[in-house]
PDB file of N, CA, C and O in Angstrom:
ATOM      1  N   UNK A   1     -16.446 -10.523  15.600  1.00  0.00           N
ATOM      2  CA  UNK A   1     -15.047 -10.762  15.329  1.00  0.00           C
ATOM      3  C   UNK A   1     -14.805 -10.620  13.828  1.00  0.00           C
ATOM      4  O   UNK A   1     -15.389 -11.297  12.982  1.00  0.00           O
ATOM      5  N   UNK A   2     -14.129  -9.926  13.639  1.00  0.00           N
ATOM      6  CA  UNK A   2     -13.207 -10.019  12.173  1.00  0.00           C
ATOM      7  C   UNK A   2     -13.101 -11.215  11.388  1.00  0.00           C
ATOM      8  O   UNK A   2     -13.060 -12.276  12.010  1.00  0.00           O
ATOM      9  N   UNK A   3     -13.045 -11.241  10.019  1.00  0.00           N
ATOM     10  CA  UNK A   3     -12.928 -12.212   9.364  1.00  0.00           C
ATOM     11  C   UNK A   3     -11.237 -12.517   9.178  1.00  0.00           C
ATOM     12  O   UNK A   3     -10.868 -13.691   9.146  1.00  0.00           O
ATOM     13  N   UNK A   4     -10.514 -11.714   9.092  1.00  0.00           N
ATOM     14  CA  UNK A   4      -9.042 -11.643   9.214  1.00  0.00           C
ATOM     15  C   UNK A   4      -8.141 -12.621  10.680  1.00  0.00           C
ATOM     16  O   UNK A   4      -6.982 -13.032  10.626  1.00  0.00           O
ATOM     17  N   UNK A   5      -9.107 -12.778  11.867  1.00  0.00           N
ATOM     18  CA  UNK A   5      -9.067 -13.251  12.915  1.00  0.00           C
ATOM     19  C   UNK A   5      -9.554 -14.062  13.316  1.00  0.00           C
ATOM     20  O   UNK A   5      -9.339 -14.424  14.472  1.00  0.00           O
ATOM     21  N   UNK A   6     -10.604 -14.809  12.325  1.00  0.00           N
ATOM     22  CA  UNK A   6     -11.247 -16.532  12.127  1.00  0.00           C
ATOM     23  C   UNK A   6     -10.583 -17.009  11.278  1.00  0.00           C
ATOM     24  O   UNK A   6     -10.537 -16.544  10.139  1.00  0.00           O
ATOM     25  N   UNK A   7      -9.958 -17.998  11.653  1.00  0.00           N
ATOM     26  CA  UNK A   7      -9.091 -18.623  10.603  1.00  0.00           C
ATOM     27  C   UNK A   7     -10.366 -19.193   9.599  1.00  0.00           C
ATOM     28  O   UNK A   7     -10.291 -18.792   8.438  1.00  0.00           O
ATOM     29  N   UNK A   8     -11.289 -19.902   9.860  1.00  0.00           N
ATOM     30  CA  UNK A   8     -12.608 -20.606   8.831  1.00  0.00           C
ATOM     31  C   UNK A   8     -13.091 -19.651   8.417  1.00  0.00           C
ATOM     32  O   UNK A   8     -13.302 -19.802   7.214  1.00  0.00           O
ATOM     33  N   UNK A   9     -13.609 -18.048   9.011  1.00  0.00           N
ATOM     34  CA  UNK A   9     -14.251 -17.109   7.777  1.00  0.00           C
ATOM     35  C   UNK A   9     -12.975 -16.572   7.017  1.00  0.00           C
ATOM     36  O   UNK A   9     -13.207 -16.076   5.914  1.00  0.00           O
ATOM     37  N   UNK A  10     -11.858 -16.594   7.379  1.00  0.00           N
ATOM     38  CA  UNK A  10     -11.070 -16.374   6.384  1.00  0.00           C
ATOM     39  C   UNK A  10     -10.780 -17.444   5.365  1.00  0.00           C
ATOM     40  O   UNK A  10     -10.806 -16.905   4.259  1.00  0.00           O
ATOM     41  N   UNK A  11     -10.578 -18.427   5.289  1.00  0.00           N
ATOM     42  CA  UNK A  11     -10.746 -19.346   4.466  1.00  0.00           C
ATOM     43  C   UNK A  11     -11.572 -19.136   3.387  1.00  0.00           C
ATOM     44  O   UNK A  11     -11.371 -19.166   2.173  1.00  0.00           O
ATOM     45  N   UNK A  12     -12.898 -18.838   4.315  1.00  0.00           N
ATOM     46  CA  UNK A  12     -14.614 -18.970   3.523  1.00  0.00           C
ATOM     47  C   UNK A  12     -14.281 -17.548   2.522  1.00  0.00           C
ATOM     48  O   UNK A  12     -14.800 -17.476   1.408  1.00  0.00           O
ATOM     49  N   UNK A  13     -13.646 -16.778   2.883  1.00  0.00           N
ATOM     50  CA  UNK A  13     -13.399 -15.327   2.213  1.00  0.00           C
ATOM     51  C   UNK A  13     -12.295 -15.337   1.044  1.00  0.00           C
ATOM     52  O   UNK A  13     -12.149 -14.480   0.173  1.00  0.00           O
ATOM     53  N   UNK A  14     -11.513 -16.579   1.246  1.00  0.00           N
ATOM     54  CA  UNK A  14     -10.672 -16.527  -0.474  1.00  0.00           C
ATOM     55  C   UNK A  14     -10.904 -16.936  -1.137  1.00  0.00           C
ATOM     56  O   UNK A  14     -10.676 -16.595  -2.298  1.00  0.00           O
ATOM     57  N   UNK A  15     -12.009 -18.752  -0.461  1.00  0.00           N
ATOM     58  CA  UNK A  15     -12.549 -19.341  -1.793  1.00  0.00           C
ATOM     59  C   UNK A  15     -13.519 -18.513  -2.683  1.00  0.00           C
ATOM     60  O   UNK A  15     -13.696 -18.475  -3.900  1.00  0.00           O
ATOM     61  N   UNK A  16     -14.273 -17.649  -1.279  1.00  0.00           N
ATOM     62  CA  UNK A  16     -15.048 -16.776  -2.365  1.00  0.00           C
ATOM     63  C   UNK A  16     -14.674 -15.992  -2.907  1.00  0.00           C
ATOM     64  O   UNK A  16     -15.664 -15.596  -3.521  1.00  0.00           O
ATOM     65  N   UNK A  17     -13.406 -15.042  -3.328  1.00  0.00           N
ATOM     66  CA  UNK A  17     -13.238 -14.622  -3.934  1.00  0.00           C
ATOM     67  C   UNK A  17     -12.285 -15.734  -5.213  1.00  0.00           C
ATOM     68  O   UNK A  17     -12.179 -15.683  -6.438  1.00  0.00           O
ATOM     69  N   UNK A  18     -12.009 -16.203  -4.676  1.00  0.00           N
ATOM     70  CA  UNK A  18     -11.240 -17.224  -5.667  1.00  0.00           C
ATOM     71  C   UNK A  18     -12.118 -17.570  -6.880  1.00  0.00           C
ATOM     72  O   UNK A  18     -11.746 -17.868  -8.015  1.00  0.00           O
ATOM     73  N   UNK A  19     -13.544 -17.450  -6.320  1.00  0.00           N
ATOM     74  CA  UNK A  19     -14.676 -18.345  -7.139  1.00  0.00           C
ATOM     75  C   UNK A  19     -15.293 -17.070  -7.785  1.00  0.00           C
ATOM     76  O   UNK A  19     -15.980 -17.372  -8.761  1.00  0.00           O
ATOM     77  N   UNK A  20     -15.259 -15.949  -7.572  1.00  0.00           N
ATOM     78  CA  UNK A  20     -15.617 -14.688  -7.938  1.00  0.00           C
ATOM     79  C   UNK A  20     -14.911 -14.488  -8.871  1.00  0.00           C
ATOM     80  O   UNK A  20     -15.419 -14.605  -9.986  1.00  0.00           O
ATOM     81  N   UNK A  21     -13.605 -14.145  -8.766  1.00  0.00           N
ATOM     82  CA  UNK A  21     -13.039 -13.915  -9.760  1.00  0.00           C
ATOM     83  C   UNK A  21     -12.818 -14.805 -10.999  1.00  0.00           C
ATOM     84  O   UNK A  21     -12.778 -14.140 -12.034  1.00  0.00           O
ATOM     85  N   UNK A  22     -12.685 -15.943 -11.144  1.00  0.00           N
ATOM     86  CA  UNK A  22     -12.976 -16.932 -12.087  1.00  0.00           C
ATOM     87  C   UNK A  22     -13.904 -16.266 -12.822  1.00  0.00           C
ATOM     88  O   UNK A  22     -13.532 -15.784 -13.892  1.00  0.00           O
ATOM     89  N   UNK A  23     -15.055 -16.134 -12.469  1.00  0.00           N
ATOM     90  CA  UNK A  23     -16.987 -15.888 -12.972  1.00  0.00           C
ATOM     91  C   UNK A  23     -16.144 -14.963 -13.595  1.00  0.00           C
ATOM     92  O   UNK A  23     -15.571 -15.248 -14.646  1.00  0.00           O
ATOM     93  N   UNK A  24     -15.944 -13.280 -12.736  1.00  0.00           N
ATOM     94  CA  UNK A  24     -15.842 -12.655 -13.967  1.00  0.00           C
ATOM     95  C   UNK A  24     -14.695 -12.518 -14.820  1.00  0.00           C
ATOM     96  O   UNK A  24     -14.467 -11.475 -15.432  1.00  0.00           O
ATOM     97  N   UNK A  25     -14.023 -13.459 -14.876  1.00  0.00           N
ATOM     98  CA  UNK A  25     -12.968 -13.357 -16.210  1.00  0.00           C
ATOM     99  C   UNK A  25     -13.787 -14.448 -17.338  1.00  0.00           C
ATOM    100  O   UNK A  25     -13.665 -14.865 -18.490  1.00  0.00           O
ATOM    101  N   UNK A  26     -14.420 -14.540 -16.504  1.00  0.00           N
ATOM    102  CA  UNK A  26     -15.312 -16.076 -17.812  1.00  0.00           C
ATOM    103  C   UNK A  26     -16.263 -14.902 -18.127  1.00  0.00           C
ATOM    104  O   UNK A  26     -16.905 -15.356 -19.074  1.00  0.00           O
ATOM    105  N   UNK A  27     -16.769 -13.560 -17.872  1.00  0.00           N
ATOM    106  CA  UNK A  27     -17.585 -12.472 -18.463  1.00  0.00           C
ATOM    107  C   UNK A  27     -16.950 -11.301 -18.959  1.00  0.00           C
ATOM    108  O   UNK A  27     -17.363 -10.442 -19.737  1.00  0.00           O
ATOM    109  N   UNK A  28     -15.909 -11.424 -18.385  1.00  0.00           N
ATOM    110  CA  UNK A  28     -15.192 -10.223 -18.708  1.00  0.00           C
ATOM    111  C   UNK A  28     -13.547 -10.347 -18.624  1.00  0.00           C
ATOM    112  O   UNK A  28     -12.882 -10.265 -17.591  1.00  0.00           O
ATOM    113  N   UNK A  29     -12.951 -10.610 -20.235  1.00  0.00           N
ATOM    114  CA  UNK A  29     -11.629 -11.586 -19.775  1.00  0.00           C
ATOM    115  C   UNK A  29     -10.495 -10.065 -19.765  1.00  0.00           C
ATOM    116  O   UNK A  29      -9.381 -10.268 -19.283  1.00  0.00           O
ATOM    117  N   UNK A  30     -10.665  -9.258 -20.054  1.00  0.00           N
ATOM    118  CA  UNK A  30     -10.019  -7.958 -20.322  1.00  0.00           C
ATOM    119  C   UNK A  30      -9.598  -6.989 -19.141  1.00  0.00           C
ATOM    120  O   UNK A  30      -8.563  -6.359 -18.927  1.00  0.00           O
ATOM    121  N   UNK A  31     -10.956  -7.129 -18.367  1.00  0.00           N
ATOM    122  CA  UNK A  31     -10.987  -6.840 -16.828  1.00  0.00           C
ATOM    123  C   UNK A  31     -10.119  -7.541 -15.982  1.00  0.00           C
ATOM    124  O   UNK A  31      -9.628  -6.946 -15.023  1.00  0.00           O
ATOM    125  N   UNK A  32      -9.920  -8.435 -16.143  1.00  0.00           N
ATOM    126  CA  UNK A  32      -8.787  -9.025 -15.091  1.00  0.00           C
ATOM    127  C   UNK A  32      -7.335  -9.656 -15.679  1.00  0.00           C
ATOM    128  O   UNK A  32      -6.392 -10.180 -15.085  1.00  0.00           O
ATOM    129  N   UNK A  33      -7.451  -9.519 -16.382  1.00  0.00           N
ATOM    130  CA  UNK A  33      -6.239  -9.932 -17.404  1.00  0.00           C
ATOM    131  C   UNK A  33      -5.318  -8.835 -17.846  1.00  0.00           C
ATOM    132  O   UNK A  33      -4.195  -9.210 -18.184  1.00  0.00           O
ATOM    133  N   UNK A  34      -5.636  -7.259 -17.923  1.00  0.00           N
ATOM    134  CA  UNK A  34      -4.847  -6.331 -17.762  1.00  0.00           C
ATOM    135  C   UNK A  34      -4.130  -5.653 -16.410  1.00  0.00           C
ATOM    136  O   UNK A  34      -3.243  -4.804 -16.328  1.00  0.00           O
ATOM    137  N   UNK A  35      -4.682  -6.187 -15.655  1.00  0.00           N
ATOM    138  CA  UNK A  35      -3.999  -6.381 -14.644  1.00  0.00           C
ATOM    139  C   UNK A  35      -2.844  -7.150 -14.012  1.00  0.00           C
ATOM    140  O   UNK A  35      -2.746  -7.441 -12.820  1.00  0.00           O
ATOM    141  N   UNK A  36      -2.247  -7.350 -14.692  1.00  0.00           N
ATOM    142  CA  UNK A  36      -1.069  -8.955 -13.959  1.00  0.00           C
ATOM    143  C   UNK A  36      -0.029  -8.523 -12.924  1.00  0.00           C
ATOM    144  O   UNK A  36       0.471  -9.295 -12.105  1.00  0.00           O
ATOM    145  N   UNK A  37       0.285  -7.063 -13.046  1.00  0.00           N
ATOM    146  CA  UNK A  37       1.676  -6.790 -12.200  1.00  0.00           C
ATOM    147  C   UNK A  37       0.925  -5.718 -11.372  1.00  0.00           C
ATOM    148  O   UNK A  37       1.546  -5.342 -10.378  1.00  0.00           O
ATOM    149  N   UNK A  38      -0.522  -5.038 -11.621  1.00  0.00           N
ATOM    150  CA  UNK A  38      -0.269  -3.627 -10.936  1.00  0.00           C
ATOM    151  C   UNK A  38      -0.906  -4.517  -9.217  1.00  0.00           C
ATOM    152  O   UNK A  38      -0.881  -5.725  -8.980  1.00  0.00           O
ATOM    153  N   UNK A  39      -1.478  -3.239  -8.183  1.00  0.00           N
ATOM    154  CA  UNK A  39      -1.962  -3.932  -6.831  1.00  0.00           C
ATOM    155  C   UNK A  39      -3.339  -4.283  -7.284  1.00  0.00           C
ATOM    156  O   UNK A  39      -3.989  -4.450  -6.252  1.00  0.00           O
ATOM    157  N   UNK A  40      -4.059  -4.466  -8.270  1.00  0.00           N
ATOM    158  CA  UNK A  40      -5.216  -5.517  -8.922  1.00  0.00           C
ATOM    159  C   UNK A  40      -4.425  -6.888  -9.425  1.00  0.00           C
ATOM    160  O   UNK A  40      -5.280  -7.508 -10.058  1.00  0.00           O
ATOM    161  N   UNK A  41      -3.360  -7.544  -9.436  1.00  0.00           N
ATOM    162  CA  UNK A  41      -2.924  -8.423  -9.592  1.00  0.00           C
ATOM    163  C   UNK A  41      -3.277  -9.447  -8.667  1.00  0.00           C
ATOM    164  O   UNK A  41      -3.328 -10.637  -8.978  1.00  0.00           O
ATOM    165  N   UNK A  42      -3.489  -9.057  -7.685  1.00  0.00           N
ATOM    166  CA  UNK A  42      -3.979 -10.142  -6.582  1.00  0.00           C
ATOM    167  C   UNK A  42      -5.638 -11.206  -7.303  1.00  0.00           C
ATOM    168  O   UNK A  42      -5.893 -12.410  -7.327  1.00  0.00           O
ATOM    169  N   UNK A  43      -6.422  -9.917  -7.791  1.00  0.00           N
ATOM    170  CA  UNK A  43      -7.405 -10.480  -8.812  1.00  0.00           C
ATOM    171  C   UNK A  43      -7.070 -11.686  -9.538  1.00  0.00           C
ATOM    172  O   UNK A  43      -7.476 -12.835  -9.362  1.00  0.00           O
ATOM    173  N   UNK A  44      -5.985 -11.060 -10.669  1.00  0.00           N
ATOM    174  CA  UNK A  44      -5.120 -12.084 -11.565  1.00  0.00           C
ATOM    175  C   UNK A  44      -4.704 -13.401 -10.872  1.00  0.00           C
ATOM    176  O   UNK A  44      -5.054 -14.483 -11.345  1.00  0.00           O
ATOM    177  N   UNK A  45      -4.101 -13.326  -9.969  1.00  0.00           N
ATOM    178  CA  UNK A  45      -3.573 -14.276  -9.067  1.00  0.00           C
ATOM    179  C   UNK A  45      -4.829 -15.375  -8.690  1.00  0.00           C
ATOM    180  O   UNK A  45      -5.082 -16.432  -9.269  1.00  0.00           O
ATOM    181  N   UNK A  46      -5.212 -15.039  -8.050  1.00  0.00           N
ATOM    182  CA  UNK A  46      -6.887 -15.845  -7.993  1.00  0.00           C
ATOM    183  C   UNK A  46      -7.635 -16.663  -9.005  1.00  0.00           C
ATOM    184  O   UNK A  46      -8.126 -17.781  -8.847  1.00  0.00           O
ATOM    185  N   UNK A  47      -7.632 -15.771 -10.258  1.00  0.00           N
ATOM    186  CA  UNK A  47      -8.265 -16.005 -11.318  1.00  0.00           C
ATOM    187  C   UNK A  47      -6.825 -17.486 -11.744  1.00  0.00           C
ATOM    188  O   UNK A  47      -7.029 -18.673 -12.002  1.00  0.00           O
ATOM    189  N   UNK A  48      -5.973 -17.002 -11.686  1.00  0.00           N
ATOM    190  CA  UNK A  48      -4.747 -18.687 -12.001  1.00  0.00           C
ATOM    191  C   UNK A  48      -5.136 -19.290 -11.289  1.00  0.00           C
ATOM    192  O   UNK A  48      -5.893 -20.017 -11.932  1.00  0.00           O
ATOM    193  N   UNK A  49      -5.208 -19.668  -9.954  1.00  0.00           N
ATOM    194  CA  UNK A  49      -5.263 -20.426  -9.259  1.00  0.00           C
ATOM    195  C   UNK A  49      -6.514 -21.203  -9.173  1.00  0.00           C
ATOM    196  O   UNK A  49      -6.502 -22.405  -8.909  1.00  0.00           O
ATOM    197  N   UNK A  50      -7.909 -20.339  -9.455  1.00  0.00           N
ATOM    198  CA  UNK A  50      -8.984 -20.980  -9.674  1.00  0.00           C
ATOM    199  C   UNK A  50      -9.044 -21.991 -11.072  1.00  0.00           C
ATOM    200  O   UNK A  50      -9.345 -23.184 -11.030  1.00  0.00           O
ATOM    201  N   UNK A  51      -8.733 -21.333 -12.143  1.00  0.00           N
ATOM    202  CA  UNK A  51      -8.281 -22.136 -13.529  1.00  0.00           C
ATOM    203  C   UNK A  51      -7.363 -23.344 -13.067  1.00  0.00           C
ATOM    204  O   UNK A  51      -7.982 -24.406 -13.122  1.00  0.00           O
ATOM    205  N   UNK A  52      -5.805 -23.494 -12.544  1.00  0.00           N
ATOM    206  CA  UNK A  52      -5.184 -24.279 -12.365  1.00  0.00           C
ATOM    207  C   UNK A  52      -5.943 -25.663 -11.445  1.00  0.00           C
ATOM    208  O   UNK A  52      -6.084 -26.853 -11.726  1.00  0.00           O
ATOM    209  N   UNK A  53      -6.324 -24.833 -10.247  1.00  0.00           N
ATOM    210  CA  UNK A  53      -6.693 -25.894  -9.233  1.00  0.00           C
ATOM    211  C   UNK A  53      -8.173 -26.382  -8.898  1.00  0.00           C
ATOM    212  O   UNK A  53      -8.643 -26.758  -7.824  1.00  0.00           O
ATOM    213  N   UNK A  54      -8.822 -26.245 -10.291  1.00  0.00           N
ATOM    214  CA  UNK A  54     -10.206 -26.332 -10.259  1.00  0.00           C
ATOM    215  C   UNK A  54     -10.856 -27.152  -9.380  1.00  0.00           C
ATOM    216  O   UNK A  54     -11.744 -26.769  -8.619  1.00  0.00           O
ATOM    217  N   UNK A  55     -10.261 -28.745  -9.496  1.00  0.00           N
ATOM    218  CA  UNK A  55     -10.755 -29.942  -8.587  1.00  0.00           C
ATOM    219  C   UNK A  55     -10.650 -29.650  -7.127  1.00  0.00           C
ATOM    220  O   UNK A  55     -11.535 -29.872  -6.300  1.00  0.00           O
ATOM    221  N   UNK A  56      -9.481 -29.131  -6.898  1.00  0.00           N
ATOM    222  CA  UNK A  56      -9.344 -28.782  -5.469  1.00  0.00           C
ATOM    223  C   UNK A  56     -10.227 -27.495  -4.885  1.00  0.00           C
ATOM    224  O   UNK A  56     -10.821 -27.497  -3.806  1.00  0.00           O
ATOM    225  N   UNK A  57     -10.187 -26.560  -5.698  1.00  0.00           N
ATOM    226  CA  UNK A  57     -10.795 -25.679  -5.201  1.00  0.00           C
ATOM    227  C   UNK A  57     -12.599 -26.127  -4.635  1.00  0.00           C
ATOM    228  O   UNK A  57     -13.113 -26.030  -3.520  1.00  0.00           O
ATOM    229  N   UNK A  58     -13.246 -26.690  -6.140  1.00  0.00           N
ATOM    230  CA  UNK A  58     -14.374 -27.559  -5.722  1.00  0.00           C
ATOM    231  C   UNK A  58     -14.611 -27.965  -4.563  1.00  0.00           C
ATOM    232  O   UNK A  58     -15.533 -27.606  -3.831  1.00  0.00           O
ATOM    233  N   UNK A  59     -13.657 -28.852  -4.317  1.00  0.00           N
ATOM    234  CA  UNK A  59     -13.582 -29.779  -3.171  1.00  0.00           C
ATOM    235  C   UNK A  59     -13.653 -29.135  -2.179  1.00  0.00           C
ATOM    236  O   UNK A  59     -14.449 -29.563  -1.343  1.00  0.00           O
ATOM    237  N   UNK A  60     -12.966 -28.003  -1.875  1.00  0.00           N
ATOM    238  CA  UNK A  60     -13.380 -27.022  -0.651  1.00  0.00           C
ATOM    239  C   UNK A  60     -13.930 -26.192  -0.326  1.00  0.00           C
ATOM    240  O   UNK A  60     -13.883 -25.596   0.750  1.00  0.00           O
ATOM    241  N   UNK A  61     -14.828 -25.945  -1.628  1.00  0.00           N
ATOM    242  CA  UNK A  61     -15.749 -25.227  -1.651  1.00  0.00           C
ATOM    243  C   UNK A  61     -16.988 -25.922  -1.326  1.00  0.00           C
ATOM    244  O   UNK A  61     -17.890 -25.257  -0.818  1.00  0.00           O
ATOM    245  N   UNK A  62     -17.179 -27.287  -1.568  1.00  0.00           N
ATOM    246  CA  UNK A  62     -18.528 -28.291  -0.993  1.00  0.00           C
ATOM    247  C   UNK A  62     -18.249 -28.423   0.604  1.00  0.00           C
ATOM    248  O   UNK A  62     -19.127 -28.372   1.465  1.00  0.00           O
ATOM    249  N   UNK A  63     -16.386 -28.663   0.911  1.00  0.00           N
ATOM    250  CA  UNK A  63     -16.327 -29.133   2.345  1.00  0.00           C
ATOM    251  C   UNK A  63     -17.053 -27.817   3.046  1.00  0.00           C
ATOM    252  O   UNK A  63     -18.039 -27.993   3.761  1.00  0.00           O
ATOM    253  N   UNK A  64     -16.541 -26.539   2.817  1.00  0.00           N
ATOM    254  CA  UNK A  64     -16.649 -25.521   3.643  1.00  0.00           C
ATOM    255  C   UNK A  64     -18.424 -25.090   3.330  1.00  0.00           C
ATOM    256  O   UNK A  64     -19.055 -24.449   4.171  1.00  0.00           O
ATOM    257  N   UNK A  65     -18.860 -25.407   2.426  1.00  0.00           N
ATOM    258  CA  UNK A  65     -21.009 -25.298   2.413  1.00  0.00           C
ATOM    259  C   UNK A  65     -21.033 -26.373   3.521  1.00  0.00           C
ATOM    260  O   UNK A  65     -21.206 -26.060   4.699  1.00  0.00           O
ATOM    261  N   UNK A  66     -20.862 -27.597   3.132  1.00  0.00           N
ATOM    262  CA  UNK A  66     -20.875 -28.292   4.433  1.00  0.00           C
ATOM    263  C   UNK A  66     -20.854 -28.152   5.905  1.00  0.00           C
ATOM    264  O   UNK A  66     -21.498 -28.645   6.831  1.00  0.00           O
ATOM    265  N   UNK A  67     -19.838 -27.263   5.784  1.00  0.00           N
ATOM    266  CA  UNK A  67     -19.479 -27.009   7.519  1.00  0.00           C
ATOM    267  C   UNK A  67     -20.212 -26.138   7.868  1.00  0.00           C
ATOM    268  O   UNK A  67     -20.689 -26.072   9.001  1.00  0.00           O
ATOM    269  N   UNK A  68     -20.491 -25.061   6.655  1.00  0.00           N
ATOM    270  CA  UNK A  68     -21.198 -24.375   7.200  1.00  0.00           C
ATOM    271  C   UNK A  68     -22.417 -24.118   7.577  1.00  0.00           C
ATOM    272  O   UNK A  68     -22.719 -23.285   8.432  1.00  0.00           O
ATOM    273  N   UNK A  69     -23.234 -24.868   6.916  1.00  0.00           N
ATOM    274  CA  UNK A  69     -24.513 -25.230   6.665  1.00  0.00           C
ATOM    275  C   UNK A  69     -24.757 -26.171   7.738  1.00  0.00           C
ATOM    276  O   UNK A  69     -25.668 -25.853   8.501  1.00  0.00           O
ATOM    277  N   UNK A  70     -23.976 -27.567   8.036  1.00  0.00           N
ATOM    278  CA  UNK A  70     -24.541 -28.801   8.935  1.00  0.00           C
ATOM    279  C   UNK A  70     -23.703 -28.470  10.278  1.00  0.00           C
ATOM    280  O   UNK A  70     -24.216 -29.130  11.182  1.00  0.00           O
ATOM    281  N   UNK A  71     -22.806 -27.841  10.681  1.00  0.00           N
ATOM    282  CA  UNK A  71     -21.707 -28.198  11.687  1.00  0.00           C
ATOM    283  C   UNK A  71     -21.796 -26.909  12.489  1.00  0.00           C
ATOM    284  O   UNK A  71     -22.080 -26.804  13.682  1.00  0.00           O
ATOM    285  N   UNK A  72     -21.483 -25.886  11.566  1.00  0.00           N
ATOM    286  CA  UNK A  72     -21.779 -24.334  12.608  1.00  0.00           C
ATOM    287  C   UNK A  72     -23.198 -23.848  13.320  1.00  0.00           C
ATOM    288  O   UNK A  72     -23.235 -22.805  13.973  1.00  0.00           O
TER     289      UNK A  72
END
């Protein structure tokens, strides 16, 4: 099955990119930062949201190792 059609591997698929993209703007801030309006903006977008919502993001990033690791 598709990840687009599991609601939990889709989940598992934004934090990781959520958490991806963070990394590389913390290596490479030029790479994702010239991007803000074009269809690589979605990058940009991620990269705010990981900066803004750090605690939260954390937090669901341990729940969802969790689930996935002890529960699935």
């Amino acid at each position: 099955m598709s990840a687009i059609f599991n609601f939990q591997s889709l989940l598992t698929i934004i934090l990781l990119l959520i958490c991806t993209c963070v990394y590389i703007r913390s290596l490479a801030p030029s790479l994702v930062d010239r991007n803000e309006t074009e269809l690589l903006g979605i990058f940009w977008k991620c990269v705010r949201i990981g900066e803004w919502k750090i605690p939260y993001v954390a937090v669901c990033c341990i729940v969802m190792g969790f689930n996935i690791l002890f529960i699935q």
